[in-house]
DSSP file (Angstrom, degrees, kcal/mol; ACC not computed):
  #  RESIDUE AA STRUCTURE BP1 BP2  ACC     N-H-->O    O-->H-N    N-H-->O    O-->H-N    TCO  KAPPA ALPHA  PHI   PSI    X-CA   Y-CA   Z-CA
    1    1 A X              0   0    0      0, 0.0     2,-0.1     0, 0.0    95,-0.1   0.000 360.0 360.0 360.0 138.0    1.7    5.4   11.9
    2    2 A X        -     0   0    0      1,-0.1     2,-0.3     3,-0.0     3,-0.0  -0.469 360.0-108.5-100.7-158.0    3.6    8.1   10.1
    3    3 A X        -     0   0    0     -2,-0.1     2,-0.3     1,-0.1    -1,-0.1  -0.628  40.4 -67.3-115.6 174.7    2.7    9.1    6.6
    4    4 A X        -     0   0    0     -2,-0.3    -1,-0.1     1,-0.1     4,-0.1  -0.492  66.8 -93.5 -78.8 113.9    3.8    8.8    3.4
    5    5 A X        -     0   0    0     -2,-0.3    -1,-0.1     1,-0.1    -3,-0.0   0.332  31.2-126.7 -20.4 144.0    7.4   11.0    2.8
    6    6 A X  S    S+     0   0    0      1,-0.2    -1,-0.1    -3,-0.1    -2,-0.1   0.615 104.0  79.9 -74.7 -16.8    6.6   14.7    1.4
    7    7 A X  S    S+     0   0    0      2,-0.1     2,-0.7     1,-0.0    -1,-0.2   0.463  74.0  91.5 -84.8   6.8    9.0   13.8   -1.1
    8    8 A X  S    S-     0   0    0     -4,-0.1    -1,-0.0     1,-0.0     5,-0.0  -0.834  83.5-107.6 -94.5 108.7    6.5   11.7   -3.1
    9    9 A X        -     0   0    0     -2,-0.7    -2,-0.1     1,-0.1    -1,-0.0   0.116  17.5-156.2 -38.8 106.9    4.4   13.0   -5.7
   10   10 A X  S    S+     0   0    0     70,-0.1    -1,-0.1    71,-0.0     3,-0.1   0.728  79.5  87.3 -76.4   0.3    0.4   13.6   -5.0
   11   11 A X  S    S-     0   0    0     69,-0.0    71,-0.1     1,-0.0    70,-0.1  -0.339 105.3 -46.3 -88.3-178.0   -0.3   13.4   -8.5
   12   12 A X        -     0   0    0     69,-0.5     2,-0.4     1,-0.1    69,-0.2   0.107  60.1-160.9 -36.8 168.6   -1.0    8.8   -9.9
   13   13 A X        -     0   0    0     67,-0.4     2,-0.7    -3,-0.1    67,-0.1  -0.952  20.5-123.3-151.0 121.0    1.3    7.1   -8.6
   14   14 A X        +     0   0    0     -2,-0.4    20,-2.4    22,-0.2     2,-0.4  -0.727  54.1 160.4 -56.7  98.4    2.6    3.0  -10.0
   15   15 A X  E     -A   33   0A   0     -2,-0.7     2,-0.3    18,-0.2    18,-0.3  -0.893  28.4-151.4-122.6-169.4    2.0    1.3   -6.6
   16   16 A X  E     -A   32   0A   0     16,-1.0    16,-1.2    -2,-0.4     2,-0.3  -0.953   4.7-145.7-140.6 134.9    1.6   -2.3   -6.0
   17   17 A X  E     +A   31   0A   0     -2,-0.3    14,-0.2    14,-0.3     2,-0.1  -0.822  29.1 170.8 -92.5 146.7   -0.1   -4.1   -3.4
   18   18 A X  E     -A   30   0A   0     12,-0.7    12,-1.2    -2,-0.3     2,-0.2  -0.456  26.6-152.8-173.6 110.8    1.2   -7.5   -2.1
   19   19 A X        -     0   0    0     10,-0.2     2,-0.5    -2,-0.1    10,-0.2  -0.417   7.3-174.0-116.6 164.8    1.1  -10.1    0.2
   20   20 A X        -     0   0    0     -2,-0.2     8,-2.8     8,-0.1     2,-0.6  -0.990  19.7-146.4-162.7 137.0    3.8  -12.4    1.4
   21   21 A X        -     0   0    0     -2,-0.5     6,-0.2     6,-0.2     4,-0.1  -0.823  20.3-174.7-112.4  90.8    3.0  -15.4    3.8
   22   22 A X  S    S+     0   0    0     -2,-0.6     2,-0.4     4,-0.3     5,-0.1   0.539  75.9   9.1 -61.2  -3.3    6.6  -15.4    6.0
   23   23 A X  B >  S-C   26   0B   0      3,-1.0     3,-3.3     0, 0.0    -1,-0.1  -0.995 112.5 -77.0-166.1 160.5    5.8  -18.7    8.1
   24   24 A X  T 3  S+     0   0    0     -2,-0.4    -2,-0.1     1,-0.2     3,-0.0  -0.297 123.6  19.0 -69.6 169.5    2.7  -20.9    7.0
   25   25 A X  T 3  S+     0   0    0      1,-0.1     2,-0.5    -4,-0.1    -1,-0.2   0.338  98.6 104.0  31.9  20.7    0.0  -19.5    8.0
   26   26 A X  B <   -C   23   0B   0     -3,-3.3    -3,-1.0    30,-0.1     2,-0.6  -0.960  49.4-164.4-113.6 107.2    1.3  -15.6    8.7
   27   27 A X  B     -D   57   0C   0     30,-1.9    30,-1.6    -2,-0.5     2,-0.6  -0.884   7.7-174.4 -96.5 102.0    0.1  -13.3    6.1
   28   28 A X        -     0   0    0     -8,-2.8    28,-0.1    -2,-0.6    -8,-0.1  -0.629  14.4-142.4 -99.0 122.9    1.5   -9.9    5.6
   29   29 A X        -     0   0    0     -2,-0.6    24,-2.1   -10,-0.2     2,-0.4  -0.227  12.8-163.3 -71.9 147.8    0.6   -7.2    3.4
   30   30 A X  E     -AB  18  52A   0    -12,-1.2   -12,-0.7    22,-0.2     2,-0.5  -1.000   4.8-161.3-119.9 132.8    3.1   -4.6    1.5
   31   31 A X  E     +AB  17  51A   0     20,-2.4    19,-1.5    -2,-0.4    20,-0.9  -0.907  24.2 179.6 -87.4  84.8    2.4   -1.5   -0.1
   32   32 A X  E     -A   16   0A   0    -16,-1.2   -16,-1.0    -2,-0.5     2,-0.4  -0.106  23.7-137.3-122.2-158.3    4.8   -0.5   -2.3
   33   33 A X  E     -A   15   0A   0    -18,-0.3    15,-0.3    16,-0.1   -18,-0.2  -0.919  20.2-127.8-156.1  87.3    5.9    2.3   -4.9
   34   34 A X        -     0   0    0    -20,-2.4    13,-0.2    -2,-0.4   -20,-0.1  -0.366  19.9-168.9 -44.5 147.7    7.7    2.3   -8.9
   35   35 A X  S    S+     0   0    0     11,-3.8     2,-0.3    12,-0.0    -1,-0.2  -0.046  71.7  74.4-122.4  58.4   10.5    4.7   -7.9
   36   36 A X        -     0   0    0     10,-0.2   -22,-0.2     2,-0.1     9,-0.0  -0.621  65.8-160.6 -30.3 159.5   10.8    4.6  -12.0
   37   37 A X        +     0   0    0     -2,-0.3     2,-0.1    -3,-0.0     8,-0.0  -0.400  49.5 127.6-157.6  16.2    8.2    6.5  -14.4
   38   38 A X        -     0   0    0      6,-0.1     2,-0.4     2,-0.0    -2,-0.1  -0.589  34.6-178.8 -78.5 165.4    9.2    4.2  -18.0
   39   39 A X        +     0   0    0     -2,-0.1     2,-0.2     2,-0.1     5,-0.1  -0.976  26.0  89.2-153.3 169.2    6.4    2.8  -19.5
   40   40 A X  S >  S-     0   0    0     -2,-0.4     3,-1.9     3,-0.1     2,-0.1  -0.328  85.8 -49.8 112.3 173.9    5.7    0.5  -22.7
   41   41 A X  T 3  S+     0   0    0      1,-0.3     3,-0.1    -2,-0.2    -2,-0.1  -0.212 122.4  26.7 -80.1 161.9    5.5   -3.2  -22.8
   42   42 A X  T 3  S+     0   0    0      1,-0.2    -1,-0.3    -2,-0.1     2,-0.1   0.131  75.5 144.4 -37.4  75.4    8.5   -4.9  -21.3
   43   43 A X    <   -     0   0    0     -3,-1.9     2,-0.6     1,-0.0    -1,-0.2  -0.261  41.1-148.7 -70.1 144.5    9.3   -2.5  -19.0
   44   44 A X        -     0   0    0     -3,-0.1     2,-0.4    -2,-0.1    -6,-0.1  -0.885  19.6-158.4-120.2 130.0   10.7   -4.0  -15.7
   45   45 A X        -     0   0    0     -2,-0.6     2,-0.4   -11,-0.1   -11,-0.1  -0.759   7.4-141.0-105.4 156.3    9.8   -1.6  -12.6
   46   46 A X        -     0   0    0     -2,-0.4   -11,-3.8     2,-0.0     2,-0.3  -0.840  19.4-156.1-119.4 160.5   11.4   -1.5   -9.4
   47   47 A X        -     0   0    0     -2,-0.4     2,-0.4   -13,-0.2   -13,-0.1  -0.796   8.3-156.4-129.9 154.4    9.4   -1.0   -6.3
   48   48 A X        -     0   0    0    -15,-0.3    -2,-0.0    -2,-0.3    50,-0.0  -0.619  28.7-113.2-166.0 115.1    9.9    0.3   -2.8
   49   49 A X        +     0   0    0     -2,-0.4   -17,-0.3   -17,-0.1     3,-0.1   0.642  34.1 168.5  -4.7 146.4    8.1   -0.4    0.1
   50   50 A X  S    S-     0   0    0    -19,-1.5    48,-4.2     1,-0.2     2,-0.4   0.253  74.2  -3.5-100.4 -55.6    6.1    2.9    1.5
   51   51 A X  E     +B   31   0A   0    -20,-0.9   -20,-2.4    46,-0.2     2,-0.4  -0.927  66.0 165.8-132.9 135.2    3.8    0.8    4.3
   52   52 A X  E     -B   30   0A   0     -2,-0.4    44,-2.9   -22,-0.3   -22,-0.2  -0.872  43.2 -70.5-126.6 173.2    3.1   -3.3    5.7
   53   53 A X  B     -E   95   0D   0    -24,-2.1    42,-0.2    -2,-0.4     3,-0.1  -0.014  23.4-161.2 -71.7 160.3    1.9   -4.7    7.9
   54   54 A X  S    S+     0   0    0     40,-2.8     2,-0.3     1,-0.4    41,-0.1   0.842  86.6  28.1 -90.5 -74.1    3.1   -5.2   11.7
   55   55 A X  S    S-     0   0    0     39,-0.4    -1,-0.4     1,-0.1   -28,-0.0  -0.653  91.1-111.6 -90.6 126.3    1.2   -8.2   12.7
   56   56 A X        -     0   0    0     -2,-0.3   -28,-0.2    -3,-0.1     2,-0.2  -0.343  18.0-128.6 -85.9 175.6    0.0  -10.9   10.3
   57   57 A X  B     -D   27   0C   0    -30,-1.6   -30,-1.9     2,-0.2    -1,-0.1  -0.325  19.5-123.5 -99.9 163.2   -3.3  -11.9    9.2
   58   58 A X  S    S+     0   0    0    -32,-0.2     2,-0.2    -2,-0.2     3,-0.1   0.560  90.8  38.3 -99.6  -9.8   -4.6  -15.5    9.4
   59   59 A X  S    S-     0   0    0    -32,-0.2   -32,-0.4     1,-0.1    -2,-0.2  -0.778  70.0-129.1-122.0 162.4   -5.4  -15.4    5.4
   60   60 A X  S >> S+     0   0    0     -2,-0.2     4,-1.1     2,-0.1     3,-0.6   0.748 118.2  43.5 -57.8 -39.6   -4.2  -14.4    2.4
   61   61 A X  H 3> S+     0   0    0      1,-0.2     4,-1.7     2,-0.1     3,-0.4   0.915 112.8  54.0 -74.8 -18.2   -7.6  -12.8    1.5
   62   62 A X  H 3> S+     0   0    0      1,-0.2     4,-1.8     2,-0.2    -1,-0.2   0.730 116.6  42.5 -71.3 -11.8   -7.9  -11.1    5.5
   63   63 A X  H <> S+     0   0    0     -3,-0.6     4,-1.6     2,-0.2    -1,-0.2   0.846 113.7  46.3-101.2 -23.9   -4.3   -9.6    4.7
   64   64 A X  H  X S+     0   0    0     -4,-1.1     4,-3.3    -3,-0.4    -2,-0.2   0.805 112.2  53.3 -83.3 -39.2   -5.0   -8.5    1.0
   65   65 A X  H >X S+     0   0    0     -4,-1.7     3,-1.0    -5,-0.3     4,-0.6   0.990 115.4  49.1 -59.5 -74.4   -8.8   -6.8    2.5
   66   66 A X  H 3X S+     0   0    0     -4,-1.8     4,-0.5     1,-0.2    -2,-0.2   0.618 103.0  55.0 -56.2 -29.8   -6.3   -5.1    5.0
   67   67 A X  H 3X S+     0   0    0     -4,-1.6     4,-1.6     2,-0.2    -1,-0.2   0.630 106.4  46.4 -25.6 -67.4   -4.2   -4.0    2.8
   68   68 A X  H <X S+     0   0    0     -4,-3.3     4,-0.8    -3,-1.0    -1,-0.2   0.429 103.8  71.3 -83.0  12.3   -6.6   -2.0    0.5
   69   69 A X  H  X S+     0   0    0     -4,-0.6     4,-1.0     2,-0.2    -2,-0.2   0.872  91.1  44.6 -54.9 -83.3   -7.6   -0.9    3.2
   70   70 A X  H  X S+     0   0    0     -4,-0.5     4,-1.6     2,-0.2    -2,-0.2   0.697 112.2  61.5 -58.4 -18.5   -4.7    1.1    4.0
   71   71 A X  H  X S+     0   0    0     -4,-1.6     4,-3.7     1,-0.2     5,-0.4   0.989 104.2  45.5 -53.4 -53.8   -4.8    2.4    0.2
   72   72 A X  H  X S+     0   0    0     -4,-0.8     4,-1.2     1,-0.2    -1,-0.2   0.592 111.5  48.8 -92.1 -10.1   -7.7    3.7    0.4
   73   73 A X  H >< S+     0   0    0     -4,-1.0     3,-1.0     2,-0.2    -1,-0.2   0.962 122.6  41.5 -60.4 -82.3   -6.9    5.6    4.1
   74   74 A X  H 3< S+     0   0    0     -4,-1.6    -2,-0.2     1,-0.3    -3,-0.1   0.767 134.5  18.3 -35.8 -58.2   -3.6    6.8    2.3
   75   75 A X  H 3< S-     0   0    0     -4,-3.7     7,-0.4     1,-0.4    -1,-0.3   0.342 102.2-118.3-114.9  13.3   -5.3    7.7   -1.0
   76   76 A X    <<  -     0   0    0     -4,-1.2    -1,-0.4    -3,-1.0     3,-0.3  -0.215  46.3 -69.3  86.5-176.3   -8.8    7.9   -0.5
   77   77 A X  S    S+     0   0    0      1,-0.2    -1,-0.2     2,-0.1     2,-0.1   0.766 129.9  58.7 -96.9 -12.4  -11.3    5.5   -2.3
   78   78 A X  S    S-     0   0    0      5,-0.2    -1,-0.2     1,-0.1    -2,-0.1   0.254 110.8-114.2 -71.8  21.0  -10.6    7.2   -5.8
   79   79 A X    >   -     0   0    0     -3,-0.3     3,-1.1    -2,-0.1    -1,-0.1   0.375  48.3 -27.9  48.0 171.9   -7.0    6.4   -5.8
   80   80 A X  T 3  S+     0   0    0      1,-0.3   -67,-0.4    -4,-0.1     3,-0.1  -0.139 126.1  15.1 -60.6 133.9   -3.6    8.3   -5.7
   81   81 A X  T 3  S+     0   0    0      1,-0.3   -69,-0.5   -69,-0.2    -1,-0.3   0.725 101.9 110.0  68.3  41.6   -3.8   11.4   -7.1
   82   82 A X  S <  S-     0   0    0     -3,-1.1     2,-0.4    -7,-0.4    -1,-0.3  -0.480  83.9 -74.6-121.5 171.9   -7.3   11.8   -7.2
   83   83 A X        -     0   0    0     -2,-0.2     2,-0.4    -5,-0.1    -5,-0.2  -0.775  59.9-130.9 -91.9 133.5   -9.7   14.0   -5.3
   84   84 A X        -     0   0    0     -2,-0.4    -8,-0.1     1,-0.2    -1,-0.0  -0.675  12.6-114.5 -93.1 124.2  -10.0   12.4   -1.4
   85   85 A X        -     0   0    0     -2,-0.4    -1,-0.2     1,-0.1     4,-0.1   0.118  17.4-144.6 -30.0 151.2  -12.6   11.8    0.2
   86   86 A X        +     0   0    0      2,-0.1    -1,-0.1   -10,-0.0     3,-0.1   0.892  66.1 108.2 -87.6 -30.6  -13.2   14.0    3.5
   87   87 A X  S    S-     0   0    0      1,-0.1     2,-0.6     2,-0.0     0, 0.0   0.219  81.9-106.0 -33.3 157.0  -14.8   11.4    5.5
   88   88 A X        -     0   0    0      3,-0.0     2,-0.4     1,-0.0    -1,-0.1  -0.844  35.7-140.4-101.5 130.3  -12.4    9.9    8.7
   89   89 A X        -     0   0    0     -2,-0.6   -16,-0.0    -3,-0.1    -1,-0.0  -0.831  20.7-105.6 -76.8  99.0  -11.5    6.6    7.5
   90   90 A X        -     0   0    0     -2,-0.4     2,-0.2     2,-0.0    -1,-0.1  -0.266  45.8-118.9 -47.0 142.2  -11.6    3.8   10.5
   91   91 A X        -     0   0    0     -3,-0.0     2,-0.8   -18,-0.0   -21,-0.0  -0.707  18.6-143.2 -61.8 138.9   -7.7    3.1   11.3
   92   92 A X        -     0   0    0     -2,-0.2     3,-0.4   -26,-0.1    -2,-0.0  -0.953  17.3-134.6-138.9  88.2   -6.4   -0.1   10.8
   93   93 A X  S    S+     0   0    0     -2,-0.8   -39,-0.2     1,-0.2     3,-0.1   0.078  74.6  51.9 -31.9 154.3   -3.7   -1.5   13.4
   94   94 A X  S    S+     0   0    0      1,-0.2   -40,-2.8   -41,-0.1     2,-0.4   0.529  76.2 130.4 100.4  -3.7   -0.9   -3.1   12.8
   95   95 A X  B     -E   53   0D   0     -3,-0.4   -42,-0.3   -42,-0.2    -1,-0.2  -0.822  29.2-178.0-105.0 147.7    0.6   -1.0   10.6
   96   96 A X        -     0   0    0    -44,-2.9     2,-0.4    -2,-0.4   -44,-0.3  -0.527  26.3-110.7-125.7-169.4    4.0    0.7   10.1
   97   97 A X              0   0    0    -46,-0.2   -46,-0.2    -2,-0.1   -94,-0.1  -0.916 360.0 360.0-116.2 124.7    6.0    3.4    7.5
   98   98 A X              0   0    0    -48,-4.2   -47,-0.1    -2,-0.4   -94,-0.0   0.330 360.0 360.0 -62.4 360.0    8.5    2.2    5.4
């Protein structure tokens, strides 16, 4: 799995989490990215991909579980741009770089 481009910003970050069922019963998660910085009430942001899933999940919630999963690898459990834990994170298969 590679990592998330150098050209992305460690300090918060707008991402999104998301899960999309592409044939009944294959659930995959997306991790995605504002590549906009507006803000106020009804602002519309656009997003773009960094990481999903390879392989689907048998649930929505088993795909959404995996999902933060991979945040919290990526950005620790305090979120992006926060200070990261040091601890080794199990890996989670299945995943690829946008």
């Amino acid at each position: 799995m590679n990592t998330i481009p150098a050209t992305l910003s460690p300090s918060p970050r707008n991402l999104a989490l998301t899960v999309h069922e592409l044939e009944p019963g294959e659930f995959y998660w997306v991790l995605m990215e504002a590549v906009d910085d507006a803000a106020g009430e009804g602002v519309v942001h656009s997003y773009l991909p960094l990481e999903a899933a390879i392989e689907p999940h048998s649930s929505y919630s088993n795909a959404l579980v995996a999902g933060v999963s991979v945040l919290r690898r990526l950005f620790g459990t305090e979120g992006p741009g926060r200070p990261q834990d040091t601890r080794t994170p199990d890996v989670p298969g299945g995943t690829r770089s946008l």
